[in-house]
N, C-alpha and C positions, 0 to 999 in steps of 0.2 A: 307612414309606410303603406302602401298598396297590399293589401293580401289577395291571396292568387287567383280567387274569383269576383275580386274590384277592377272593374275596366280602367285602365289611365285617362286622365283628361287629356286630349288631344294639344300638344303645343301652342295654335294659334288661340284655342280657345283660353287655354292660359293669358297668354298675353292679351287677350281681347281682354280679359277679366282684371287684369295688372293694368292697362288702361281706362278700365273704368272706377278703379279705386285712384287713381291719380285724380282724376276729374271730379272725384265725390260724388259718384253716382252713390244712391240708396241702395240698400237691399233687395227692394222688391225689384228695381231695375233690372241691375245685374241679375237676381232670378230668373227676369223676362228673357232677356238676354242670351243667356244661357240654355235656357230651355230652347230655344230658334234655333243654334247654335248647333246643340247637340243632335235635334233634328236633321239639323241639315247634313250634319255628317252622316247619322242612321240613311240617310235618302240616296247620298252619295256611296256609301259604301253597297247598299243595295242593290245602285243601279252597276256596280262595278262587278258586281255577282252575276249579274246576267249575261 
């Protein structure tokens, strides 16, 4: 369960993350992965701020 100052993961990021346990991706992977990810959305919503 989310508490109310935990950000939700973004739905595609979910699913990017459900297919890379499908495939057997490692941990450290999906870390990497994830971290890009989350970036990108930090970058996107930024620039949607301006």
């Amino acid at each position: 369960m989310n508490e109310p100052n935990t950000p939700s993961v973004h739905p595609t990021i979910k699913k990017c993350m459900l297919h890379l346990d499908i495939l057997g991706a490692d941990d450290k992977i999906k870390q990497i992965v994830y971290m890009y990810m989350e970036g990108l959305k930090k970058e996107i919503e930024k620039q949607q701020e301006a």
